[in-house]
PDB file with one MODEL, atoms N, CA, C and O in Angstrom:
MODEL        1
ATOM      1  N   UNK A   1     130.458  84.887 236.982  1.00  0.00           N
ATOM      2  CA  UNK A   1     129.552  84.188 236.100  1.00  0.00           C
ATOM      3  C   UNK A   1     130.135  82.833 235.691  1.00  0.00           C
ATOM      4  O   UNK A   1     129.496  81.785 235.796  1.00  0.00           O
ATOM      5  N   UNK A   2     131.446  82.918 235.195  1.00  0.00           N
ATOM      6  CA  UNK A   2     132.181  81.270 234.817  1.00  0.00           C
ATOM      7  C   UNK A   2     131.988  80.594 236.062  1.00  0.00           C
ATOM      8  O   UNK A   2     131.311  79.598 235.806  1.00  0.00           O
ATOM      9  N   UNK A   3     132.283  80.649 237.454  1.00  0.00           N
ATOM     10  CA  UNK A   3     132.385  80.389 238.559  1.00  0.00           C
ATOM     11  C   UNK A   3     130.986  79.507 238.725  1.00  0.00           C
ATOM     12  O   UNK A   3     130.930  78.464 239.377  1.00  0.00           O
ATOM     13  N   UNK A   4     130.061  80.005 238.144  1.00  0.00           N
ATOM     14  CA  UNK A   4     128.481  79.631 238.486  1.00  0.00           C
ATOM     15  C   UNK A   4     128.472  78.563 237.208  1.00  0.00           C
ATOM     16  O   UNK A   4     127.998  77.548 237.718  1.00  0.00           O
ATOM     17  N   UNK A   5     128.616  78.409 236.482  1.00  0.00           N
ATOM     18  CA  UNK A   5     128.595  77.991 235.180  1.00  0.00           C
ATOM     19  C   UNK A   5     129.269  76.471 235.239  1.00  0.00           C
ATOM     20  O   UNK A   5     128.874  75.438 234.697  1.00  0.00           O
ATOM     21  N   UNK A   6     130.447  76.705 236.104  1.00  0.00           N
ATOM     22  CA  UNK A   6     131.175  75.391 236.467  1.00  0.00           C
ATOM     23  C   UNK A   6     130.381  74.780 237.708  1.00  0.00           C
ATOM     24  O   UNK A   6     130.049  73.616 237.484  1.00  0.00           O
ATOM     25  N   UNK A   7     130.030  75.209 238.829  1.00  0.00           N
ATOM     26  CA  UNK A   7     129.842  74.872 240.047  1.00  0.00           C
ATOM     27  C   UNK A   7     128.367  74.058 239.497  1.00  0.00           C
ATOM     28  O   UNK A   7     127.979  73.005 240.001  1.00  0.00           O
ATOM     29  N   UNK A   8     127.756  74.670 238.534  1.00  0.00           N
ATOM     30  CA  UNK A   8     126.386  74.194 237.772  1.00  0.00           C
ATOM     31  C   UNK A   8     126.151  72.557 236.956  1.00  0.00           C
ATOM     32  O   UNK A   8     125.248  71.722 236.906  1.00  0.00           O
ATOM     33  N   UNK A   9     127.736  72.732 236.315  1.00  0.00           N
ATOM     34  CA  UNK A   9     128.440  71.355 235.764  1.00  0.00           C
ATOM     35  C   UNK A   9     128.629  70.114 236.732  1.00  0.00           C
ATOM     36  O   UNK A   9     128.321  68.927 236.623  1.00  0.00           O
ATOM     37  N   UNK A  10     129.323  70.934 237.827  1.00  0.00           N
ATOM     38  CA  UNK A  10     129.784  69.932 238.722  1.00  0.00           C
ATOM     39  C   UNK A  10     128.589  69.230 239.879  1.00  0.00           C
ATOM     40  O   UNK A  10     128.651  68.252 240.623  1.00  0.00           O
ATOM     41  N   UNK A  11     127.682  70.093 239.649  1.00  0.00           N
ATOM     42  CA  UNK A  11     126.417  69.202 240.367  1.00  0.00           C
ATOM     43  C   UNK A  11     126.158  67.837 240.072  1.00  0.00           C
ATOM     44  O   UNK A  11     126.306  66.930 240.891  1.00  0.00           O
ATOM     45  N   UNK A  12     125.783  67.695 238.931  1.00  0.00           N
ATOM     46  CA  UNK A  12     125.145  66.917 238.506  1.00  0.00           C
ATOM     47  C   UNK A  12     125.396  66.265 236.975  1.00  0.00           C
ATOM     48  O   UNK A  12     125.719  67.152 236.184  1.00  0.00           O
ATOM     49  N   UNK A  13     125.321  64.836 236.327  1.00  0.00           N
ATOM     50  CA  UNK A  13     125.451  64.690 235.269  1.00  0.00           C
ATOM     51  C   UNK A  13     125.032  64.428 234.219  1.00  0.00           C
ATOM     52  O   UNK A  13     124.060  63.674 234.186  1.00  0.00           O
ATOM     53  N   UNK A  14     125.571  64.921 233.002  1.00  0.00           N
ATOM     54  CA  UNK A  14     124.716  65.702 232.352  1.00  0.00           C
ATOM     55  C   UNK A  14     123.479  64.160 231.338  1.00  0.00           C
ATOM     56  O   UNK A  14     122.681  64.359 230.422  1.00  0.00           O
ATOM     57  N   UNK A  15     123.659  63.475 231.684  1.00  0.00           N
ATOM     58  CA  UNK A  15     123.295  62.571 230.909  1.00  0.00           C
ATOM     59  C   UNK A  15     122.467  61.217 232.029  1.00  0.00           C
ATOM     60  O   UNK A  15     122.948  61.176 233.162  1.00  0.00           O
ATOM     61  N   UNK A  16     121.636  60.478 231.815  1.00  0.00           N
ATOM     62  CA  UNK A  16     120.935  59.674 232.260  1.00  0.00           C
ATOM     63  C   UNK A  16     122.114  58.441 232.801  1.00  0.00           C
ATOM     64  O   UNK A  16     123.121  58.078 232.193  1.00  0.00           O
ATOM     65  N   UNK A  17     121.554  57.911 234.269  1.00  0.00           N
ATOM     66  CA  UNK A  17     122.354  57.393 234.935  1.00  0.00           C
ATOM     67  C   UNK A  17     122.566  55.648 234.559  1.00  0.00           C
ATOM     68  O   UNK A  17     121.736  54.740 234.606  1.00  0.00           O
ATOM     69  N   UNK A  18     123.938  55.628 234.201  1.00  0.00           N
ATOM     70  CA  UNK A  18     123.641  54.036 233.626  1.00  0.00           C
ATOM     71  C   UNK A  18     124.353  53.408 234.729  1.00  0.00           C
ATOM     72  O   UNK A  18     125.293  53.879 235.370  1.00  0.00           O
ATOM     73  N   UNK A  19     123.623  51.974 234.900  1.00  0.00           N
ATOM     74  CA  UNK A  19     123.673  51.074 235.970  1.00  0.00           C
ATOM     75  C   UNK A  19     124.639  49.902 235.336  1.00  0.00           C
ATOM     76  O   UNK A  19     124.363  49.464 234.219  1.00  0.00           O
ATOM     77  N   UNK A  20     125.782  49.397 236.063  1.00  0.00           N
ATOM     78  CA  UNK A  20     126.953  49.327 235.492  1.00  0.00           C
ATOM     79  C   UNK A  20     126.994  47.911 236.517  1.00  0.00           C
ATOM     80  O   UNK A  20     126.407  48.191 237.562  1.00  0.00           O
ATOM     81  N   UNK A  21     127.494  46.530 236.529  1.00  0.00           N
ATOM     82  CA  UNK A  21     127.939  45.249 237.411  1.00  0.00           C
ATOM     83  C   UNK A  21     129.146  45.669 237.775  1.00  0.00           C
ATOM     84  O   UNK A  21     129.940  46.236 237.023  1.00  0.00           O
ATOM     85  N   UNK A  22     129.298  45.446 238.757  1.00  0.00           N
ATOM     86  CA  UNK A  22     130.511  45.581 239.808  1.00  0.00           C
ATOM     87  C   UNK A  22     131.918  44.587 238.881  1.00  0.00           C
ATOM     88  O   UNK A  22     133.066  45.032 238.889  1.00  0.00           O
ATOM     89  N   UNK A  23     131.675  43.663 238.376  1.00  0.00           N
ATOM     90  CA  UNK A  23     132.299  42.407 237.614  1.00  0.00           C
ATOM     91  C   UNK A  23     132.532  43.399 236.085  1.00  0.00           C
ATOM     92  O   UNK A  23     133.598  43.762 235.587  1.00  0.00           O
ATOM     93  N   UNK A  24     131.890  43.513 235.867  1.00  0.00           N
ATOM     94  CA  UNK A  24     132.110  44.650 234.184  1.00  0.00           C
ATOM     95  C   UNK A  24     132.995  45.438 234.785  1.00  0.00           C
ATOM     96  O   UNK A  24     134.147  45.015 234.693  1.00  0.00           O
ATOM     97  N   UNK A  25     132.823  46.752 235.555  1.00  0.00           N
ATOM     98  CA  UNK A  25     133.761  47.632 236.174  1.00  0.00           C
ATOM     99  C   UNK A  25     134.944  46.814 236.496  1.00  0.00           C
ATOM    100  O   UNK A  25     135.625  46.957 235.481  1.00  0.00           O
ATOM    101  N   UNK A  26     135.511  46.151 237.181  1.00  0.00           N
ATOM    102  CA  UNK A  26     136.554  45.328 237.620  1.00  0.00           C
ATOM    103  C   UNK A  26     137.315  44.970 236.330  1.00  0.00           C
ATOM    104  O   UNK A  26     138.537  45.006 236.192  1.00  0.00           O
ATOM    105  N   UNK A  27     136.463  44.644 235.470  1.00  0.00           N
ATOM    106  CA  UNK A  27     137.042  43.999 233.717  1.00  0.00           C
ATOM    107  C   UNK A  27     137.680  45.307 233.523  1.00  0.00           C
ATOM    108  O   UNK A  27     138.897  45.479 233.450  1.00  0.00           O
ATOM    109  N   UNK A  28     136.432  46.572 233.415  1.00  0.00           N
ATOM    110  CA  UNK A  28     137.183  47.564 232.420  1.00  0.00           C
ATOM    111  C   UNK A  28     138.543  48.007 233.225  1.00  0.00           C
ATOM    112  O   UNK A  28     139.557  48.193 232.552  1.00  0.00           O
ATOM    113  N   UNK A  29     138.597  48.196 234.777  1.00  0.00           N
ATOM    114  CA  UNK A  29     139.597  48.330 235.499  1.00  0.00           C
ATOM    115  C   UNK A  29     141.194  47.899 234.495  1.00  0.00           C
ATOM    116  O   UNK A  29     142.139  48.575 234.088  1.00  0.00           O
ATOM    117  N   UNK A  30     140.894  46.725 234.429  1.00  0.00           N
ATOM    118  CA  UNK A  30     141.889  45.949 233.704  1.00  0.00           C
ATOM    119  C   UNK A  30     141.934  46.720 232.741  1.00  0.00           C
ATOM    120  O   UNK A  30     142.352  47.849 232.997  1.00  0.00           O
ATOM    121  N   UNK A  31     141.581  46.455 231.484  1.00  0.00           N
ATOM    122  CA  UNK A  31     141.417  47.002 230.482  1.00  0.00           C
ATOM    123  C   UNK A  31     142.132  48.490 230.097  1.00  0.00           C
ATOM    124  O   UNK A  31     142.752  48.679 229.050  1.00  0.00           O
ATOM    125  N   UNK A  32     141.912  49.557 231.202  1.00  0.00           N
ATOM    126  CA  UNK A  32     141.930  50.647 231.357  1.00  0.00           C
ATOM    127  C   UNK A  32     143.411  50.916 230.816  1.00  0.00           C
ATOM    128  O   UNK A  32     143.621  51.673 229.868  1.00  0.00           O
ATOM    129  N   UNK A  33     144.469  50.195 231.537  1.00  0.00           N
ATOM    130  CA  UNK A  33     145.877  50.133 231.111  1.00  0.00           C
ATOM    131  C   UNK A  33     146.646  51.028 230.601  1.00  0.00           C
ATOM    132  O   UNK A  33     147.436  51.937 230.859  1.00  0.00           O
ATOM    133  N   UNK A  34     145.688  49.945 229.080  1.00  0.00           N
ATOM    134  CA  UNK A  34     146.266  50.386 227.572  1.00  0.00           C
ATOM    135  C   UNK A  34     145.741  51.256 227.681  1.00  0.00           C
ATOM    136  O   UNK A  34     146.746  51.940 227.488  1.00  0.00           O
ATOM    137  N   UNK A  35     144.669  52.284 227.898  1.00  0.00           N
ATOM    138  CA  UNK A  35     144.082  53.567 227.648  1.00  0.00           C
ATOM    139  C   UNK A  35     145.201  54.009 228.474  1.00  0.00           C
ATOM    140  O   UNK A  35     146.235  53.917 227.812  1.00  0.00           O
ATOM    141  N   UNK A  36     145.376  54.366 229.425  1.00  0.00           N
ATOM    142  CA  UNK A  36     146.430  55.122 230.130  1.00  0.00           C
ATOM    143  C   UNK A  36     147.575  55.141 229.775  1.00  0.00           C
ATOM    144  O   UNK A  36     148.144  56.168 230.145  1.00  0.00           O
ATOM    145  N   UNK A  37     148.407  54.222 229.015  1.00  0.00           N
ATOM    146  CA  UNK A  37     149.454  53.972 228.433  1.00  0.00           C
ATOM    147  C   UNK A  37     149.523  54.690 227.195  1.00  0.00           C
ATOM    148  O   UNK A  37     150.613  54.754 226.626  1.00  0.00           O
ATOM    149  N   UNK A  38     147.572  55.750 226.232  1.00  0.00           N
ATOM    150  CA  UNK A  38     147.799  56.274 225.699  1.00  0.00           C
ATOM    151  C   UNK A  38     147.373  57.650 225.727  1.00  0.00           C
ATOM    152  O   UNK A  38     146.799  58.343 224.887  1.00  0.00           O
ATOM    153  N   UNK A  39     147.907  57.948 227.224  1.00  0.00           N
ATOM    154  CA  UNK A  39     147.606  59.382 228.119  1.00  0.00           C
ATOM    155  C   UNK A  39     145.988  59.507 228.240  1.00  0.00           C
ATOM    156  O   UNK A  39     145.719  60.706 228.324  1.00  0.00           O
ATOM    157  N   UNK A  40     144.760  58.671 228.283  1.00  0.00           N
ATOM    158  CA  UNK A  40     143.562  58.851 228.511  1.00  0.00           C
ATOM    159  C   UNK A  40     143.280  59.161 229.566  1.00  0.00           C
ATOM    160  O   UNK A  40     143.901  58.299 230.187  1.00  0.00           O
ATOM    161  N   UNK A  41     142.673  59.908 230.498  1.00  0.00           N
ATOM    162  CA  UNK A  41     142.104  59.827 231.699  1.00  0.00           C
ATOM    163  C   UNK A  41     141.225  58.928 231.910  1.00  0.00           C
ATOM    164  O   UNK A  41     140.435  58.634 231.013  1.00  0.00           O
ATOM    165  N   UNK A  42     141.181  58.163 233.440  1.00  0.00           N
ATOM    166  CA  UNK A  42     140.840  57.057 233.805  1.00  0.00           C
ATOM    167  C   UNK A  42     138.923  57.638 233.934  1.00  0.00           C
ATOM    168  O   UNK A  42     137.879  56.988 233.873  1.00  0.00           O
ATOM    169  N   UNK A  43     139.062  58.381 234.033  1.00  0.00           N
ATOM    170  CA  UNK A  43     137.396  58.815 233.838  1.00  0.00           C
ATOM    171  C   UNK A  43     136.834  59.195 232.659  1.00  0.00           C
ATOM    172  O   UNK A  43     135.628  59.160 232.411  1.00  0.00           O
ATOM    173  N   UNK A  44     137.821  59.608 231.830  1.00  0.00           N
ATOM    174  CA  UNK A  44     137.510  59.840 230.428  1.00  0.00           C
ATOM    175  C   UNK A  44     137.049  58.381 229.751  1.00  0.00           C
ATOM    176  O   UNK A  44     136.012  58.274 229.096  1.00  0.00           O
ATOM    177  N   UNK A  45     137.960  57.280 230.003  1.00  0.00           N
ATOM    178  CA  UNK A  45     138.354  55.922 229.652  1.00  0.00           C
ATOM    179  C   UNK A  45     136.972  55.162 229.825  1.00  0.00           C
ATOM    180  O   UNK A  45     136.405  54.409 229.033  1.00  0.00           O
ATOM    181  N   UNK A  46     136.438  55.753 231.625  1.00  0.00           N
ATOM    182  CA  UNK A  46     134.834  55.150 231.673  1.00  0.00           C
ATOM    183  C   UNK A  46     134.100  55.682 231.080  1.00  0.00           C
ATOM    184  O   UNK A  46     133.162  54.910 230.880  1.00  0.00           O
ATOM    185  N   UNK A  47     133.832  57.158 230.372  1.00  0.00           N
ATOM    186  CA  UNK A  47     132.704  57.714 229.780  1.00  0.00           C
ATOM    187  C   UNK A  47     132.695  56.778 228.177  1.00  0.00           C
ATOM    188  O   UNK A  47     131.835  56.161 227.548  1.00  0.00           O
ATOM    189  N   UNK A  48     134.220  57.103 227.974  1.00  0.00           N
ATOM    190  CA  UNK A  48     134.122  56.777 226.389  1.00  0.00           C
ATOM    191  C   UNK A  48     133.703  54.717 226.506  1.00  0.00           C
ATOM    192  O   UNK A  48     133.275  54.023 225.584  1.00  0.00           O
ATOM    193  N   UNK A  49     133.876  54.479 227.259  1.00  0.00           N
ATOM    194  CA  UNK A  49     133.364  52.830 227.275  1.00  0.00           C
ATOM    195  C   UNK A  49     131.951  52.684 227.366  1.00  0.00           C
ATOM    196  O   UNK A  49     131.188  51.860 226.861  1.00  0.00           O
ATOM    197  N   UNK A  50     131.750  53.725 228.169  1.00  0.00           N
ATOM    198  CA  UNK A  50     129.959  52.980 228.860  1.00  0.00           C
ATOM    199  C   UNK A  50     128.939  54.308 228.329  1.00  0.00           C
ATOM    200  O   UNK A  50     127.932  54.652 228.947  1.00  0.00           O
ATOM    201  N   UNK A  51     129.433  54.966 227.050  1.00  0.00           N
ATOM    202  CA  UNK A  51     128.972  56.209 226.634  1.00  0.00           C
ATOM    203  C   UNK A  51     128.312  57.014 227.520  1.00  0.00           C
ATOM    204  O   UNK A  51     127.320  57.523 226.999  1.00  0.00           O
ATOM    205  N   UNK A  52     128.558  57.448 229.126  1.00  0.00           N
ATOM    206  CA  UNK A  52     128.353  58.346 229.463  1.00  0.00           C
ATOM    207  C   UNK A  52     128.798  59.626 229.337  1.00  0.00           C
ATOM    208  O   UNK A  52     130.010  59.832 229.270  1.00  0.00           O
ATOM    209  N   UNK A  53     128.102  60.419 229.299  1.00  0.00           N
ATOM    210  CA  UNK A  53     128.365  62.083 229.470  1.00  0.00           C
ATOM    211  C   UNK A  53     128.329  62.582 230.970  1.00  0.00           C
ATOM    212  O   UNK A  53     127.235  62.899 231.438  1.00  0.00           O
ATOM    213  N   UNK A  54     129.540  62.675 231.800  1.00  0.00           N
ATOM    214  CA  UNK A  54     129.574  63.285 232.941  1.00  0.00           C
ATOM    215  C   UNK A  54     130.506  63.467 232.904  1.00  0.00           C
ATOM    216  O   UNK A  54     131.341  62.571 232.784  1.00  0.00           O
ATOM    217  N   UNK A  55     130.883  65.085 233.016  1.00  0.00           N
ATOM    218  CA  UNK A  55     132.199  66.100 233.143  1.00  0.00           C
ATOM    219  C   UNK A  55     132.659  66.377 234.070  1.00  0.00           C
ATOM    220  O   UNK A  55     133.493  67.281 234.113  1.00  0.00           O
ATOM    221  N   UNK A  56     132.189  65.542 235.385  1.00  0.00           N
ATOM    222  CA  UNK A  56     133.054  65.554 236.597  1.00  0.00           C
ATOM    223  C   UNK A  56     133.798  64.428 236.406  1.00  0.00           C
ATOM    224  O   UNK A  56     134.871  64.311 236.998  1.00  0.00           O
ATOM    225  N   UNK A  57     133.363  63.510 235.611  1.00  0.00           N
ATOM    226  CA  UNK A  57     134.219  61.792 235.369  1.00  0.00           C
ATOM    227  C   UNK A  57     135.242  62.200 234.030  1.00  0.00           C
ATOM    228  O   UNK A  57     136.371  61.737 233.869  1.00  0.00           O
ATOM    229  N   UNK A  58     134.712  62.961 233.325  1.00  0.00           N
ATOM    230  CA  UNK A  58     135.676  62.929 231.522  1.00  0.00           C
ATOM    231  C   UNK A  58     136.713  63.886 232.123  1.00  0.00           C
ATOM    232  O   UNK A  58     137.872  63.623 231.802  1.00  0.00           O
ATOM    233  N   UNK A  59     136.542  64.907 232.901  1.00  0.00           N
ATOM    234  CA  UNK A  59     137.980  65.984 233.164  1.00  0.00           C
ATOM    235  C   UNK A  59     138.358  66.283 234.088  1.00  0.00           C
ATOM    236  O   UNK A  59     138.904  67.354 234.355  1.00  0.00           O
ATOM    237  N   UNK A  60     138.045  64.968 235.102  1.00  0.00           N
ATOM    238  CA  UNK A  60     138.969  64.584 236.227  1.00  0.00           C
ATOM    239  C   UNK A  60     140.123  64.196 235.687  1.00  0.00           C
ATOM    240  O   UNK A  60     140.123  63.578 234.622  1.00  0.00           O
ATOM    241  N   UNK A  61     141.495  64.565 236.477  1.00  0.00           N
ATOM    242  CA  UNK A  61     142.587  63.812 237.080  1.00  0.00           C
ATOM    243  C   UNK A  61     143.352  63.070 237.533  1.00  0.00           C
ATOM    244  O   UNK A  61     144.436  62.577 237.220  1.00  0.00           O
ATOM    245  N   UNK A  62     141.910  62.993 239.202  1.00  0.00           N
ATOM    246  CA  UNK A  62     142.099  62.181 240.158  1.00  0.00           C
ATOM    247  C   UNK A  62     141.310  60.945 240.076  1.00  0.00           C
ATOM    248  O   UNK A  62     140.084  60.937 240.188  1.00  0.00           O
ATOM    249  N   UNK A  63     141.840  60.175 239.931  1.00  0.00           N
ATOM    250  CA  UNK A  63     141.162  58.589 239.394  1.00  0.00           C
ATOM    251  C   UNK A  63     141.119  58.411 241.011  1.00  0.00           C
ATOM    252  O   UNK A  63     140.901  57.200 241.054  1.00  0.00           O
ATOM    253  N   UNK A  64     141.172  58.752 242.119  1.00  0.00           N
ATOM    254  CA  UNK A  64     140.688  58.195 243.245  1.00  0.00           C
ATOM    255  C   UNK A  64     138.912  58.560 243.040  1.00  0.00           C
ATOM    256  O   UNK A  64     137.996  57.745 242.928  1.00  0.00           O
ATOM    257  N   UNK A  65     138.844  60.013 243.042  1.00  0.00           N
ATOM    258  CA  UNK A  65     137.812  60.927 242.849  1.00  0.00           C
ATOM    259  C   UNK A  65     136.570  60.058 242.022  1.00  0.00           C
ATOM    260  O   UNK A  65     135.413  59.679 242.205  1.00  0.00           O
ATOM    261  N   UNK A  66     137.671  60.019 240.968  1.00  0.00           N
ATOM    262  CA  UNK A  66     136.442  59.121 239.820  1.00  0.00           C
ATOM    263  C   UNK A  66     136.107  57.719 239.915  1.00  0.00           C
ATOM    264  O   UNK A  66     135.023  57.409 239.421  1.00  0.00           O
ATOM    265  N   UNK A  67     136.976  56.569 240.574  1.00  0.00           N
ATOM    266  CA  UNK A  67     136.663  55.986 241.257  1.00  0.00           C
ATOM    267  C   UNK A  67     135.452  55.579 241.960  1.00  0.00           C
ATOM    268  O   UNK A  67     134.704  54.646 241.665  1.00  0.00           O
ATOM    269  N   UNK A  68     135.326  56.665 243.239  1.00  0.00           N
ATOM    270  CA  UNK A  68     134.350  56.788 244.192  1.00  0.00           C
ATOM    271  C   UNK A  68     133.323  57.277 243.851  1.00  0.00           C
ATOM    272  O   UNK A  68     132.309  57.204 244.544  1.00  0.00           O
ATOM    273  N   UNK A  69     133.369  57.799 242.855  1.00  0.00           N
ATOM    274  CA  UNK A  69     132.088  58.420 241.944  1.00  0.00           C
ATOM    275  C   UNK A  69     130.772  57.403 240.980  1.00  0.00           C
ATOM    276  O   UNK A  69     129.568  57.165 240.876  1.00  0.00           O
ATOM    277  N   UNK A  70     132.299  57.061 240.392  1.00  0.00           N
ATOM    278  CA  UNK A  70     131.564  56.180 239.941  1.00  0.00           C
ATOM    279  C   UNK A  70     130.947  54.980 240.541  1.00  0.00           C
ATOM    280  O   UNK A  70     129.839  54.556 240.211  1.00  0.00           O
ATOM    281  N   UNK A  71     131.919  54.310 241.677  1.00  0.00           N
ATOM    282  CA  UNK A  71     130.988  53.270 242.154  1.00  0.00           C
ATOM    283  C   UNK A  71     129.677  53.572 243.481  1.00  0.00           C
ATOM    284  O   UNK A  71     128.874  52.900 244.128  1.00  0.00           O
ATOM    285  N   UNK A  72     130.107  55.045 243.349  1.00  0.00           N
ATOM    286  CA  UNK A  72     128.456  55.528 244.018  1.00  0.00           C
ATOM    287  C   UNK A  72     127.481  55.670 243.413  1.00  0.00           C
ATOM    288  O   UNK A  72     126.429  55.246 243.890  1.00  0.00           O
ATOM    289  N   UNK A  73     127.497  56.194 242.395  1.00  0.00           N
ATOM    290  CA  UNK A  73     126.618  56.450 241.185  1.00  0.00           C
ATOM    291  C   UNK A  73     126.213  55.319 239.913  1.00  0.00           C
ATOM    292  O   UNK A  73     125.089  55.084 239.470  1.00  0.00           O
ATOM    293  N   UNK A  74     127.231  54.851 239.591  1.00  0.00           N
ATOM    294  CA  UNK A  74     127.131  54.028 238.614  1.00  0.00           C
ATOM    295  C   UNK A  74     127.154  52.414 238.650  1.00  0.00           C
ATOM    296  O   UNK A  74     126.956  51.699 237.668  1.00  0.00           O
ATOM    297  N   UNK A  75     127.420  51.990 239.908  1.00  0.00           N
ATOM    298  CA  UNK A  75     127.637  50.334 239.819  1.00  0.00           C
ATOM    299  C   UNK A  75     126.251  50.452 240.712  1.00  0.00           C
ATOM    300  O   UNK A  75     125.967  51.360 241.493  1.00  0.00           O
ATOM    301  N   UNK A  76     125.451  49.263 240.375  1.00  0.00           N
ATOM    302  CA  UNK A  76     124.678  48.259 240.983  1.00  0.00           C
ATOM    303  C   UNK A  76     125.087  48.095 242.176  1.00  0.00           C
ATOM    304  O   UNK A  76     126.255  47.893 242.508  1.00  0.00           O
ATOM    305  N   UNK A  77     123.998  48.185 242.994  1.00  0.00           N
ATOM    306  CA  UNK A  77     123.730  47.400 244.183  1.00  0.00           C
ATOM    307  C   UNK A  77     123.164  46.096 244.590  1.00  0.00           C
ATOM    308  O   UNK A  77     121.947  46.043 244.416  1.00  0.00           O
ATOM    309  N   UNK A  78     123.753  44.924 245.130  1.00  0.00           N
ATOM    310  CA  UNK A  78     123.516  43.932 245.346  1.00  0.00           C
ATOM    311  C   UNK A  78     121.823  43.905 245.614  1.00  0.00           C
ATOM    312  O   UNK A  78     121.259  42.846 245.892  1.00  0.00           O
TER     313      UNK A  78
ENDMDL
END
């Protein structure tokens, strides 16, 4: 049952999809640093900036992961 419960989470996120400039992302990149310098996760760091709610981005790890996530999902397309 937990098994289903997570796999349910990890679909999809939980909150409406915000459309983000490639140039903003690059800023917060920078930015990010000092958050990491105060143990934040680099996906946590984007939710709490751009007030999204997505729990595959807030309790990730792997900042490659969240990364690619995010600029599939969340940055603008030319």
């Amino acid at each position: 049952m937990f098994a289903h419960m997570v796999e349910d989470l990890m679909k999809e996120p939980l909150s409406e999809i915000v459309k983000i400039q490639l140039k903003d992302y690059e800023n917060w990149q920078k930015q990010y640093t000092w958050d990491a310098l105060q143990n934040i996760r680099y996906g946590q760091s984007f939710c709490n900036q751009y007030n999204i709610t997505d729990l595959r981005l807030y309790y990730s790890r792997d900042w490659v992961f969240c990364d690619r996530l995010i600029r599939k999902e969340y940055i603008t397309r030319p």
